[in-house]
N, C-alpha and C positions, 0 to 999 in steps of 0.2 A: 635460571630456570627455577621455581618454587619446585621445592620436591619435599616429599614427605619424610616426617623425621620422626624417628622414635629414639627414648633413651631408655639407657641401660644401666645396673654398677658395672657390667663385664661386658666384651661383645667377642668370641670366640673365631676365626677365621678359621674352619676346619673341623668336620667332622671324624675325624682320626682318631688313633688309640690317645694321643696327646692331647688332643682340642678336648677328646668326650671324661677321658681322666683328668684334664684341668675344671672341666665342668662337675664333673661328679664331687671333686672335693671339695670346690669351693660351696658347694649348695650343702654337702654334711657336715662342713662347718658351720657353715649360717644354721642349720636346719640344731646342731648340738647347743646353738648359743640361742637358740629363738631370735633368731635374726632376719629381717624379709632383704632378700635378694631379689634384683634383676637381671636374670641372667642370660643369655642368648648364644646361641652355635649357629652360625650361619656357611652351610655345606653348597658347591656348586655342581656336584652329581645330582641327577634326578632320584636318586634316592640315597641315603646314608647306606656304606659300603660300595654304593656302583662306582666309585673311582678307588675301592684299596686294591691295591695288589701287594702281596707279601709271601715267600715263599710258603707256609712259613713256620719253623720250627719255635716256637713260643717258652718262654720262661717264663714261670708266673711269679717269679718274686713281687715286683709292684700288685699284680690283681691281687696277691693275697696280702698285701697291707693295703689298697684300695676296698675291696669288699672280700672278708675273711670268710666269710660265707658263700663265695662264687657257686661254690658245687650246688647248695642246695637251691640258690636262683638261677640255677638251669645257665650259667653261664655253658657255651660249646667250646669244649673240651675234654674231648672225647678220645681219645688217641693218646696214651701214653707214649711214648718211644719205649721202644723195647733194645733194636740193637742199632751200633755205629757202624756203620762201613765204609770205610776211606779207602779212595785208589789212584795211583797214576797211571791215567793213561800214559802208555809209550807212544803208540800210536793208532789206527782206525780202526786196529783188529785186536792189540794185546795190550793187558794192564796188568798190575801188582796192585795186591793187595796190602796197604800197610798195616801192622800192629798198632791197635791205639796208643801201646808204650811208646812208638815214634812221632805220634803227630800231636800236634797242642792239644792241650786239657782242656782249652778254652773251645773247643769246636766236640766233645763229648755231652753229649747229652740226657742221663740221666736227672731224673723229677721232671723233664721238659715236654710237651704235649705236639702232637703236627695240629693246624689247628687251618682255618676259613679264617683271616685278619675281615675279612668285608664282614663274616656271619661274626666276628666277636664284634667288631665297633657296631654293627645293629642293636647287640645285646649291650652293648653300653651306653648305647643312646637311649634304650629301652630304662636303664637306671638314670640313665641322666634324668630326662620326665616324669619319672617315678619321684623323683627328689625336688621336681617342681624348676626345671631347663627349659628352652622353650628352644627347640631344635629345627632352624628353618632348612630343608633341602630343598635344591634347584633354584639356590640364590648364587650369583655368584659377587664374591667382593671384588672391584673392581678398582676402587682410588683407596686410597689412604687420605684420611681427612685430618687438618692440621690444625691446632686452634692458631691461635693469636701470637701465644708466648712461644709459638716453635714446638709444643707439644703433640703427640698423637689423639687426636678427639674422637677415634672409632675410623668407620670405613661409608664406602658409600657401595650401593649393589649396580650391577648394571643395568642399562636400559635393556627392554624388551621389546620387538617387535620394531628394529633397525632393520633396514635395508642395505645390500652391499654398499650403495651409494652414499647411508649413513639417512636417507632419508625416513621418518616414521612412517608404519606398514599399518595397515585396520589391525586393532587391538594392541596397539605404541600402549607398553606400560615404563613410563622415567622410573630409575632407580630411586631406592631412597636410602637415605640417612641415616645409619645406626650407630649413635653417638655412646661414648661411655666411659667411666673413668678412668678404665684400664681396656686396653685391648690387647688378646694376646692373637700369635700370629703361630696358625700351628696348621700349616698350607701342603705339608712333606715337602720331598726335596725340592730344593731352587724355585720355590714358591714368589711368586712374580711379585707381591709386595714385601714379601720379604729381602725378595733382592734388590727390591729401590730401598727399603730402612737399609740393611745392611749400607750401602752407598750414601745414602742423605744421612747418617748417624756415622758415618766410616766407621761402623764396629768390629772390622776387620782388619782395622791398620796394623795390632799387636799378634795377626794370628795367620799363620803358614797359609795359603791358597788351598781356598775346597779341590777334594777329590773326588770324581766321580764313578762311578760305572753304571752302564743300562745293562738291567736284571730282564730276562725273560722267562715267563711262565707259561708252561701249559697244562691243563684236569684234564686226563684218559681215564676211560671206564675199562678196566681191565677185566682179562678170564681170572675168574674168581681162585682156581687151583694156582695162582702164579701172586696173589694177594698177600701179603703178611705183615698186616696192620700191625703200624709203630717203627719197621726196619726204615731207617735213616741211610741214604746213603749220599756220599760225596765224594768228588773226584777232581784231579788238577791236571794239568799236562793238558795235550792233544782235546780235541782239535785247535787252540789256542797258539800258533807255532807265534805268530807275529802279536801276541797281546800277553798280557795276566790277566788271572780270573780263576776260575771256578764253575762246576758246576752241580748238581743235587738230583735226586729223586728221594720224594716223600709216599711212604703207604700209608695215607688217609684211612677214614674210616668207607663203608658204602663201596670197596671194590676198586676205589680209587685213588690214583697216583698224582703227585704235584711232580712236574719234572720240566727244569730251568736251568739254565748259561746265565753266570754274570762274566760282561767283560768290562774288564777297566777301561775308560774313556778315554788315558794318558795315550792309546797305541799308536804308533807312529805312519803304518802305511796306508796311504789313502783308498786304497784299494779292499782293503778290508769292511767284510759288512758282518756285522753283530747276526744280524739274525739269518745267512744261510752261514753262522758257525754252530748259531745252534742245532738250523736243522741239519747238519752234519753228525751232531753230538749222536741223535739218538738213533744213527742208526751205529751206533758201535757196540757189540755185544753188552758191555756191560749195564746200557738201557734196554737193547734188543730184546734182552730177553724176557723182559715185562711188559713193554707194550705190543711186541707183535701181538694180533688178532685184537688188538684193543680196540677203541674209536674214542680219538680226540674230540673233549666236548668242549674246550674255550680255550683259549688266549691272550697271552697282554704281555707289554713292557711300560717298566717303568725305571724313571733314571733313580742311582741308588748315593746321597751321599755318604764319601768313605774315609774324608779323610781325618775322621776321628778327634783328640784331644789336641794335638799341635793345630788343626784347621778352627779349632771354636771361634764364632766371634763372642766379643760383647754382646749378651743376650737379653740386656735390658736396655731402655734407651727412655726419654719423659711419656710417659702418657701408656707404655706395653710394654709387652716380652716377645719373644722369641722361644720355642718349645719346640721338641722332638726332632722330627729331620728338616724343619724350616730351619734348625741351628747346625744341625748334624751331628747329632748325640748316638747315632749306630754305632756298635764295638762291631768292629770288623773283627776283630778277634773271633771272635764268638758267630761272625755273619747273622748279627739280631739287633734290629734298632726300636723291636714293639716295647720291650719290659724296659728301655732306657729312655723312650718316648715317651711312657704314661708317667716314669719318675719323674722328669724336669717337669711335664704339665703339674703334677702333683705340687712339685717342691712352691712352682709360682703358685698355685691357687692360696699356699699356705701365705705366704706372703703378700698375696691382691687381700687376701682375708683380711689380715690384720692392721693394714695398712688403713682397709677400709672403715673397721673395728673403732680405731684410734681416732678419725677423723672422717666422718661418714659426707658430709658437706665440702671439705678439701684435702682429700687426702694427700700425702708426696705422690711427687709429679714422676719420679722414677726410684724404683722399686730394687733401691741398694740390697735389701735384707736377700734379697733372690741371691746375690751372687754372695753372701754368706752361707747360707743355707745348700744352695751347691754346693760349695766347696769342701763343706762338712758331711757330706752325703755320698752312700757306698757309690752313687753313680759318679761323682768326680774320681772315688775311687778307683774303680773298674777301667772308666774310659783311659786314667791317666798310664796304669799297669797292661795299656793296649796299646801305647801310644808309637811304640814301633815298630807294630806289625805291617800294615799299608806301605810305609817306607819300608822296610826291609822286602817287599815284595817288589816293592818297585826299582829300587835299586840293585836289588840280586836275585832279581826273577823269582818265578814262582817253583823250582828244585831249592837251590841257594836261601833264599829268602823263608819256603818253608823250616830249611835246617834251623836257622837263626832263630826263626819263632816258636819250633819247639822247643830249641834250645832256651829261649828267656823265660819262655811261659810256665817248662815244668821244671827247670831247675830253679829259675832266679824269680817265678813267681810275677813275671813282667816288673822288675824292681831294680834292673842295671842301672849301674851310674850313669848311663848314657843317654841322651834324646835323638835319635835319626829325624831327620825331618826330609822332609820332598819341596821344595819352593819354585818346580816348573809347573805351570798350568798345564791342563789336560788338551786345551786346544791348541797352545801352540808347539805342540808334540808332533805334529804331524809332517813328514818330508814332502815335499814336493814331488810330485808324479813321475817325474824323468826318473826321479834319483830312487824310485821302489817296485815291487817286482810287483803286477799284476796276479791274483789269484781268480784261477778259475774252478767255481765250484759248481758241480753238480748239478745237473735238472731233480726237481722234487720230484717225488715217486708218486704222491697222491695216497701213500698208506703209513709212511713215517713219517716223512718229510713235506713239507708244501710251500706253497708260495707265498706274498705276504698280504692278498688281496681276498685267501680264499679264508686266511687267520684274522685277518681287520674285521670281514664275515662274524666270525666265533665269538669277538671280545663286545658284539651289539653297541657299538660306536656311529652314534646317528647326531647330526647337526641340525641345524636350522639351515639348508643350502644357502637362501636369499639375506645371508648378514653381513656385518664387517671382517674379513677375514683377521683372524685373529692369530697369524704367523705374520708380524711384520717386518717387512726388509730395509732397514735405515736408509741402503741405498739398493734401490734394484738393479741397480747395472752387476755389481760386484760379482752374481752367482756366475754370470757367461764369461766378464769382462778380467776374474781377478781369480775364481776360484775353479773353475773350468780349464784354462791354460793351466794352471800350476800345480792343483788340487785334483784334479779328472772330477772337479764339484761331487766333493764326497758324500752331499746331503743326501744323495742318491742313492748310498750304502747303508751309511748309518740312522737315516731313521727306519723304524722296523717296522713302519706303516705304509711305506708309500708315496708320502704326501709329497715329497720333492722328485721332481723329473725332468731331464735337459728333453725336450721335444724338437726333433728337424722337421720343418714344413716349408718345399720348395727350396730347398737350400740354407733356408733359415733358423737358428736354434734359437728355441723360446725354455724359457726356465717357468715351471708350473708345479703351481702351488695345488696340491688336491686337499684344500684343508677340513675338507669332511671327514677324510679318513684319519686323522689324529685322535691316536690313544692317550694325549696329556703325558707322554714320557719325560715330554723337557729335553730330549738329547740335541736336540738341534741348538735351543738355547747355548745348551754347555758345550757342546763338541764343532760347531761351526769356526772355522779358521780364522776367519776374519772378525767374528762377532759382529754380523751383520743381522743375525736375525734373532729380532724379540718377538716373547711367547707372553701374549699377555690372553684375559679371561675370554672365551667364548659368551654367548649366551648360556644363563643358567641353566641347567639341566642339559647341557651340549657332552658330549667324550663317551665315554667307554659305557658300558651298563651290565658293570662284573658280577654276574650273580654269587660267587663263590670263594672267590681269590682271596 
């Protein structure tokens, strides 16, 4: 098929805090040396921000060596933190309060902001074109385009205006071609071309198996006398008995609260569903008592990678890189992967720069200098002083395992002699249905708690009904035939939208895919048993439409 081709020096896959921070630097470099760039971000939300979700408690160390001046360009960051409050839940009624001298240093939050991750990447897209970017949303990249010598040559976008049948609909626009000399790949977690390079480059041969977890969030408008913008709080234990994790309430600015469960993706019974543990979570006093009389204004999940500096791959490969949570640069320490997202885009723009500098006609084909420059960089540092917090969680639960961690973090500075590592996958964690107890949770109450069709509702998650479903199943039998007998087909649990359902008709059970209602979390991708099911791109401007998150 002829299809239209543009070229580029960069072609960015992702409008994220790492795609728009890779972008922003390389064009103030070009822009300090009078240099002409072509530069591109090509985002698959219908607009820049309607796919971030981030809790999200923000460090600005990268924004203030990205642009030192954020305050006066009105960057949004508004919300100081003011106080930390860390508890374990016992159980659905009672929790402890811990003293910050007991829990890591690395989860304190002082100089740190609660902040809108969607309203900051709008404002860095807003710098990116400022600096002369050229930032395409509700495109989505679809292939990885290969040259000749095996190198990466940019991407291609997908078609538009496909039929479920695959046939062209009035108004078929073919994708085109965005060629370039470096692409980088900055998609968040388990980004679907990133996880074919990852695979066709085996950049993970030298590094421990990604860790997962699916984060959920919810914005309530709360009574104003219960508001006190900047108090942080977090909490472990309960409702959690069969997982690890965590979970948060932030007081925003405007009256409002950020309040989310993460649960680790590694949990073993099939029976367990991420999202009525959430709504679990907030009816236990120490949420209750901020959002009763509130009103839930949106929702989302999204999957979270965790497994830190033992999981990194190789993050460069001929022709790109790899940046932010398409590599999985979050310090779980910390539960922050924005300020260590925009430094790796950063660290590569410095490197596509000079590369390009040197050699503007044929630059190298892969971009060694990058994993110099990491490695010299406070972000290797951090990640590496982090490196066995996720394992020590997983291995000795989240009581045990906190001890450990605060134990490394504030005496030994995350600097033990030791490396813990984790080398079971997340998916095949899971026991078989005979061998695990069924959990029955609660009906939603409709004022704390709800279901997940009336929250798919809040996150404005609209498709193109009549396209190629873009959940696919290697083999369809497997959902009834493999993972239904053994699994009780957990996709029914674990994704937090819906989309998966065992349906009986006349005696017959049909497995149905609702893939309109998918929020882009990837859990399926990563937590399905069998790894039967790939998550590749919708149509452009297809998923969630976060106004705030």
């Amino acid at each position: 098929m002829e299809r239209e081709s543009m070229e580029f020096d960069v072609v960015i896959v992702g409008a994220g805090p790492a795609g728009l921070s890779t972008a922003c630097k390389i064009m103030q470099l070009a822009n300090e040396k009078d240099q002409e760039l072509m530069v591109c971000v090509v985002e698959k939300g219908s607009e820049v921000g309607a796919h971030i979700l981030s809790g999200a408690v923000f460090e600005p160390r990268s924004l203030n060596e990205l642009f030192p001046d954020w305050k006066e360009k009105g960057a949004p960051l508004n919300t100081p933190v003011t106080e930390d409050h860390i508890y374990l839940l016992n159980d659905e009624t009672s929790a402890k309060k811990l003293p910050n001298g007991i829990t890591p240093k690395t989860m304190h939050n002082d100089g740190n902001y609660i902040v809108s991750m969607g309203n900051v990447s709008r404002w860095l897209a807003e710098q990116a074109e400022q600096l002369g970017v050229e930032v395409f949303p509700g495109f989505a990249a679809s292939e990885v385009i290969y040259n000749e010598d095996g190198s990466v040559g940019g991407v291609l976008t997908g078609d538009m205006g496909v039929s479920e049948n695959g046939e062209p609909k009035d108004g078929y626009m073919p994708g085109m071609e965005l060629r370039a000399k470096y692409t980088v790949f900055a998609e968040g977690c388990r980004g679907h071309l990133g996880k074919e390079l990852i695979s066709h480059f085996k950049l993970d041969e030298d590094s421990s198996p990604q860790h997962y977890a699916i984060g959920f969030k919810e914005i309530w408008d709360i009574d104003p006398s219960k508001h006190q913008p900047g108090l942080v709080v977090h909490s472990a234990g309960w409702p959690l008995d069969d997982a690890t994790g965590g979970s948060y309430l932030y007081h925003a600015e405007d009256n409002q609260v950020f309040v989310g469960l993460i649960v680790d993706l590694n949990y073993a019974n099939p029976y367990l569903s991420p999202f009525d543990e959430f709504q679990r979570l907030k009816h236990h006093p120490v949420f209750k008592q901020y959002l009763e009389g509130g009103k839930r204004v949106s929702y989302g999940a999204r999957a979270i990678a965790k497994g830190g500096f033992n999981s990194l791959p190789k993050m460069t490969f001929p022709g790109g890189l790899l940046v932010g949570c398409e590599a999985g640069t979050l310090n779980f320490a910390k539960i922050k992967g924005n300020h260590t997202a925009m430094k790796s885009g950063m660290l590569a723009a410095e490197s596509i720069f000079e590369a390009i500098s040197e050699n503007a006609e044929a630059p190298v084909k892969e971009l060694t200098s990058f994993t110099e420059k990491f490695k010299s960089s406070w972000l290797y540092d951090e990640l590496f002083r982090s490196r066995n917090f996720g394992p020590a969680i997983h291995k000795l639960g989240n009581f045990w395992g906190g001890a450990f961690n605060t134990l490394e973090q504030n005496f030994f500075n995350g600097n033990l002699f030791f490396t813990m590592k984790d080398e079971h996958k997340d998916y095949a964690q899971l026991k078989e249905a005979k061998d695990a107890k069924e959990i029955s949770y609660p009906k939603p109450d409709g004022v704390l708690s709800f279901d997940k069709l009336s929250s798919v509702f809040l996150s404005n998650t609209n498709h193109e009904e009549d396209q190629p479903c873009h959940l696919k199943l290697k083999d369809p039998s497997i959902p009834l035939q493999v993972n239904l007998p053994k699994f009780a087909e957990p996709a029914q649990r674990y994704c937090p939208a819906g989309v998966y359902e065992v349906i009986e008709e006349e005696g017959e059970k049909r497995f149905q895919i609702n893939a309109q209602n998918c929020v882009h979390c990837k859990t399926c991708d990563i937590k399905d048993p069998s790894q039967n099911i790939k998550w590749v791109v919708p149509e452009g401007a297809g998923g969630p439409n976060y106004p705030n998150m």
